[in-house]
Backbone as numpy.savetxt, mean C-alpha at the origin, in Angstrom:
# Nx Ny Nz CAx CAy CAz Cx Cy Cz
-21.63 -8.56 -11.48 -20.96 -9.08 -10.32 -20.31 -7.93 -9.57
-20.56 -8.03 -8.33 -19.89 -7.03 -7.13 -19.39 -7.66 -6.33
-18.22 -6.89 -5.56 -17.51 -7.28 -4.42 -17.79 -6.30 -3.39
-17.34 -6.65 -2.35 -17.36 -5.90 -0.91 -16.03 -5.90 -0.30
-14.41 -5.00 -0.26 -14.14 -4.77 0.03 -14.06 -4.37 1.80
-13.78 -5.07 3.41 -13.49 -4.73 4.48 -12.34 -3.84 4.80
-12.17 -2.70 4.36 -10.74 -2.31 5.07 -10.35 -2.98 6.38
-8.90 -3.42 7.10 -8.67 -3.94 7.81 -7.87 -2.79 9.12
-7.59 -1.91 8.26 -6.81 -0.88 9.02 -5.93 0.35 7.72
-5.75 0.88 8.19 -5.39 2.74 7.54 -3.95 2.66 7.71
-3.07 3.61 6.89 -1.99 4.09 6.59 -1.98 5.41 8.05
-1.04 5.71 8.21 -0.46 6.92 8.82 0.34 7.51 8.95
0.84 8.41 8.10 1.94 8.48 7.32 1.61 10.29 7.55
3.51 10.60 7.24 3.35 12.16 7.04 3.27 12.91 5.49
2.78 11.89 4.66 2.48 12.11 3.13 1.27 12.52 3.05
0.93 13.77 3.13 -0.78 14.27 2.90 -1.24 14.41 1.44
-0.28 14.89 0.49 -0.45 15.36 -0.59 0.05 14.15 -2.30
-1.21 13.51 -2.45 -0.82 12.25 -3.46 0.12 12.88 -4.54
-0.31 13.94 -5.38 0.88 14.78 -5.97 2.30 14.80 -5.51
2.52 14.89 -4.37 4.10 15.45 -3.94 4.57 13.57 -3.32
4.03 12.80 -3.03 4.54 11.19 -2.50 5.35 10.82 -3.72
5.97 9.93 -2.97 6.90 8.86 -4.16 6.24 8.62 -5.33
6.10 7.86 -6.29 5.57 7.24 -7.34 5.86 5.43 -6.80
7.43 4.89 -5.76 7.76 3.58 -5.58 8.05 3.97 -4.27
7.99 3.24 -3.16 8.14 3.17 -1.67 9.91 3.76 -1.94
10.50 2.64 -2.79 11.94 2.50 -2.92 12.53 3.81 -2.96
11.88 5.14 -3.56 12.40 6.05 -4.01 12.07 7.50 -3.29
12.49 6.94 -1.76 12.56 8.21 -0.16 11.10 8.16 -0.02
10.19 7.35 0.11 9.21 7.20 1.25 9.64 7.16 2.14
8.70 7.81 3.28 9.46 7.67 4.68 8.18 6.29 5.17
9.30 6.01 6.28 8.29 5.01 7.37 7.11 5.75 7.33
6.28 4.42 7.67 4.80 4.75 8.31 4.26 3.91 9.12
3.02 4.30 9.38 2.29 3.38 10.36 1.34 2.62 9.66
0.87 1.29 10.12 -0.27 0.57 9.64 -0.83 0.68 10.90
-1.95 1.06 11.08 -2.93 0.62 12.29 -4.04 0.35 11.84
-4.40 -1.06 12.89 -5.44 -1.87 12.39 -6.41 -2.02 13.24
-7.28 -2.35 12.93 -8.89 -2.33 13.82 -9.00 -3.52 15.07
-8.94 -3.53 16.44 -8.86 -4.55 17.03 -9.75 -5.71 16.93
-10.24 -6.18 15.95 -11.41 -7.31 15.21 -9.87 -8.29 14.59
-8.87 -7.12 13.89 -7.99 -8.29 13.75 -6.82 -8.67 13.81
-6.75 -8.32 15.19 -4.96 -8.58 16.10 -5.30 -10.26 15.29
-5.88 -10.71 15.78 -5.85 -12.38 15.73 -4.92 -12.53 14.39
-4.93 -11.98 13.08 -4.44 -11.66 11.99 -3.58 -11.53 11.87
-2.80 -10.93 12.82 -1.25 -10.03 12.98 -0.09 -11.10 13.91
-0.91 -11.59 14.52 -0.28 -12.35 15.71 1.25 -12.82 15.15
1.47 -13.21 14.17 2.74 -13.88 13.59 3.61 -12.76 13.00
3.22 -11.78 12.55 4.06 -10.95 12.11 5.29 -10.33 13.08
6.39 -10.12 12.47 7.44 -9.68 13.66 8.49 -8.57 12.35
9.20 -7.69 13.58 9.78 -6.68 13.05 11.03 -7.39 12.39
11.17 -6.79 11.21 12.17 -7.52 10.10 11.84 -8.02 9.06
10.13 -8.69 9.62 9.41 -9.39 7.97 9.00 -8.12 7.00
9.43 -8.87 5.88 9.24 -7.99 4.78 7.26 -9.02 4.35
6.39 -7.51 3.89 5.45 -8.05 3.65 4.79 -7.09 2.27
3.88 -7.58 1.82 3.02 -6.99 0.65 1.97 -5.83 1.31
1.88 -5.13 1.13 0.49 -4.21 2.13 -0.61 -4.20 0.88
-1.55 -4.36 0.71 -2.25 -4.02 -0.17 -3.49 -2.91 0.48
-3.43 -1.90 -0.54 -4.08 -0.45 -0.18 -5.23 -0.33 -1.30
-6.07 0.28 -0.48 -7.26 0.97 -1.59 -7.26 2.30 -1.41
-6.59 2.68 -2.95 -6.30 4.04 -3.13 -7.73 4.76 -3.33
-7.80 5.82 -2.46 -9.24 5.61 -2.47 -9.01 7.18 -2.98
-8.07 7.81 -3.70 -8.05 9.07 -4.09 -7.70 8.97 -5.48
-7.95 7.65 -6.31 -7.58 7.78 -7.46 -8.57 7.95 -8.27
-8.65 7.64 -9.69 -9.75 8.50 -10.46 -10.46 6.97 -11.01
-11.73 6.57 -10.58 -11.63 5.51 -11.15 -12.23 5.10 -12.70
-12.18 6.41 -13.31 -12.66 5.98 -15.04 -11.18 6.16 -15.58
-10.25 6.18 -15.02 -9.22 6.30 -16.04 -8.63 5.10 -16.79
-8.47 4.87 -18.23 -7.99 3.63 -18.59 -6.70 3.90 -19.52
-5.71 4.76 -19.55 -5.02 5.06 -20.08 -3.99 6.82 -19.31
-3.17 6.62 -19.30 -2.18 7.48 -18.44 -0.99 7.69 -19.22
-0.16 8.84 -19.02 1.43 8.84 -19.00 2.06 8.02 -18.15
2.88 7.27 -18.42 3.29 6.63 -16.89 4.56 7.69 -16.36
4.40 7.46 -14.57 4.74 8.70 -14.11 4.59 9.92 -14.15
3.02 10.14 -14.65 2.59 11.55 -14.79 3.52 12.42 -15.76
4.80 11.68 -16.57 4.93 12.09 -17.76 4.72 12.59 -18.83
4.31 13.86 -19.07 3.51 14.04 -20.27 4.45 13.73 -21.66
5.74 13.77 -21.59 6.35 13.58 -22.85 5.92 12.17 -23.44
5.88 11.38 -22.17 5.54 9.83 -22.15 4.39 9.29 -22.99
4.42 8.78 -23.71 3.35 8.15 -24.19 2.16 7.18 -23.50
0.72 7.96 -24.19 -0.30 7.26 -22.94 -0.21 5.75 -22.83
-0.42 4.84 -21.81 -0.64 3.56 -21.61 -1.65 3.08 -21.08
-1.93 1.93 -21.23 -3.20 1.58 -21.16 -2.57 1.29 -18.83
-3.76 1.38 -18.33 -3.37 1.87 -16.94 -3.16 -0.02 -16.28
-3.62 -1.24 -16.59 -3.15 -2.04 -16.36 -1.91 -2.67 -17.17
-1.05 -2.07 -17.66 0.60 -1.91 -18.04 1.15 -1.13 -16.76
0.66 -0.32 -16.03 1.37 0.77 -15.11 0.86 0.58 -13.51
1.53 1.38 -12.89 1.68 1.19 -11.47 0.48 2.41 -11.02
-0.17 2.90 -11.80 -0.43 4.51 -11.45 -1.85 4.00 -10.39
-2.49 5.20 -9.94 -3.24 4.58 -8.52 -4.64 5.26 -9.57
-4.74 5.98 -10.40 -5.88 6.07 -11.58 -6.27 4.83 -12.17
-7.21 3.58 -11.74 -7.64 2.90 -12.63 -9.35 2.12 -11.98
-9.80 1.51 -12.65 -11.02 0.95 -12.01 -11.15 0.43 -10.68
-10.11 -0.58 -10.42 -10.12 -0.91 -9.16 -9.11 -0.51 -8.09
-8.46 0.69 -8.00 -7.57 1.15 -7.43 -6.58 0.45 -5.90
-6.13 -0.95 -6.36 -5.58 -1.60 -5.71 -4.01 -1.22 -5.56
-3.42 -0.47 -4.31 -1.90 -0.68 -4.44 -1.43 -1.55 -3.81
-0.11 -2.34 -3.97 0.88 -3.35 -3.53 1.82 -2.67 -3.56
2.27 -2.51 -1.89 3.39 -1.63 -1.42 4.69 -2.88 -0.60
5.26 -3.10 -1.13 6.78 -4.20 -0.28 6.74 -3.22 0.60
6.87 -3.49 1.87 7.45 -2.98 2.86 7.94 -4.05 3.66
8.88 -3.19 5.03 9.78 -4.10 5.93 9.15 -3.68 7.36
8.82 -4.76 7.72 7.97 -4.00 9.37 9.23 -3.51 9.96
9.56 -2.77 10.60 10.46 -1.73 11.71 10.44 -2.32 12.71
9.07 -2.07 13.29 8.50 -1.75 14.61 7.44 -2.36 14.91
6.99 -3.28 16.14 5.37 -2.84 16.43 5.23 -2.74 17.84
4.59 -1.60 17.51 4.40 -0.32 19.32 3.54 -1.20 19.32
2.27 -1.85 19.38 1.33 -2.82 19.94 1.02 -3.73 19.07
0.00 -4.53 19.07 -0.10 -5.65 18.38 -1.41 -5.10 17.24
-1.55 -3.89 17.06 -2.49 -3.12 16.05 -1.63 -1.93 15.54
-0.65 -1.92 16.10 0.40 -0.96 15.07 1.68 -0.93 14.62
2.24 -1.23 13.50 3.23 -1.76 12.89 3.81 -0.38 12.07
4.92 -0.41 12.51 6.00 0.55 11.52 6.85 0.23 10.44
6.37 0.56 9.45 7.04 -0.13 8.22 8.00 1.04 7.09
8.35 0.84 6.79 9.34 1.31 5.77 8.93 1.25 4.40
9.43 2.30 3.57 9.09 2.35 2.29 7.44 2.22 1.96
6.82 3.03 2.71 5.50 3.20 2.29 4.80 4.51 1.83
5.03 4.65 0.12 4.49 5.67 -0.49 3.19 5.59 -0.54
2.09 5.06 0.19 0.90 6.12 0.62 0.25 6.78 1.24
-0.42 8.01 0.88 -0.59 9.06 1.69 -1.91 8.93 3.09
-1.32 9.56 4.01 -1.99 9.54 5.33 -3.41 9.08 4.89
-4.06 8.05 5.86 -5.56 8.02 5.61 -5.47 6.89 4.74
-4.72 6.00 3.72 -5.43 5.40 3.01 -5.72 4.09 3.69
-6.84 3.52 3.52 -6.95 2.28 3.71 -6.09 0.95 3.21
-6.36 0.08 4.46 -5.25 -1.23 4.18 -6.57 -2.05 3.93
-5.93 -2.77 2.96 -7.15 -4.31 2.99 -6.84 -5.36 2.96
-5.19 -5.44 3.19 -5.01 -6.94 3.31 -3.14 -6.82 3.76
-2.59 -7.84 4.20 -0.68 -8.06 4.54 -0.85 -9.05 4.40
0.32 -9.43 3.29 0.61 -10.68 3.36 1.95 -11.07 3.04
2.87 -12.05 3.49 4.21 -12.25 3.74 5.06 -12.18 2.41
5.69 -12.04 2.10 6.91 -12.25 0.87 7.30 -13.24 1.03
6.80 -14.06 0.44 7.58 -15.60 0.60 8.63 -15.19 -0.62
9.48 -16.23 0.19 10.87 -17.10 -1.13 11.26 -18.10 -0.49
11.95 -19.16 -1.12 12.09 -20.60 -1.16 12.36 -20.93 0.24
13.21 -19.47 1.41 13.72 -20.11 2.05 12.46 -19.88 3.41
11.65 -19.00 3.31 10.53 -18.73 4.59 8.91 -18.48 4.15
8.88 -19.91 2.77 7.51 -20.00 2.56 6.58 -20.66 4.19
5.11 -19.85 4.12 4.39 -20.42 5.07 3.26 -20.88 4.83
């Protein structure tokens, strides 16, 4: 069984180097940009600056035979199996980044906060943070 992955739109960010980025948005990522492909403003239409949302990224610089890591590139750390950990080394190299939209300069580019990945990576999906009080 295979899937097909659409990226929807790219990261743009001043993080070039996956080595030197955060390990958690939370921990001094700077803002970035999401820009998305005009096929899917229609997609975006509801989003507004303040919503906190999920970004999901395809780390497309990670290693994908790895099944076991230090977590946090720890070497004192003991290896773990890589679905226990956050690390962007594993088969299907999916990240889930919380961020808070900022900004959006147009209706294909959104400024968000706390986004530790590096320039270039692909987006493949946003979707809202629900809680009890602004499920949709």
């Amino acid at each position: 069984m295979s899937f097909t992955l659409t990226p929807i739109g790219r990261v743009e960010s001043p993080l070039t180097d996956p080595g030197a980025a955060p390990k958690q948005g939370s921990e001094g990522a700077p803002d970035a940009w999401l820009v998305f492909g005009p096929e899917f403003e229609e997609g975006l239409r509801d989003l507004r600056a303040g919503d906190e949302v999920l970004v999901l990224t395809w780390l497309d610089r990670g290693d994908r035979a790895v099944l076991s890591v230090h977590p946090r590139d720890d070497l004192s750390a003991p290896l773990r199996g890589v679905f226990g950990t956050r690390s962007a080394d594993r088969p299907n190299p999916i990240g889930i980044h919380r961020a808070r939209i900022l900004a959006i300069e147009s209706p294909l580019r959104l400024r968000v906060s706390d986004m530790e990945a590096v320039d270039g990576t692909p987006v493949i999906d946003v979707k809202p943070v629900l809680d009890a009080r602004t499920e949709r």
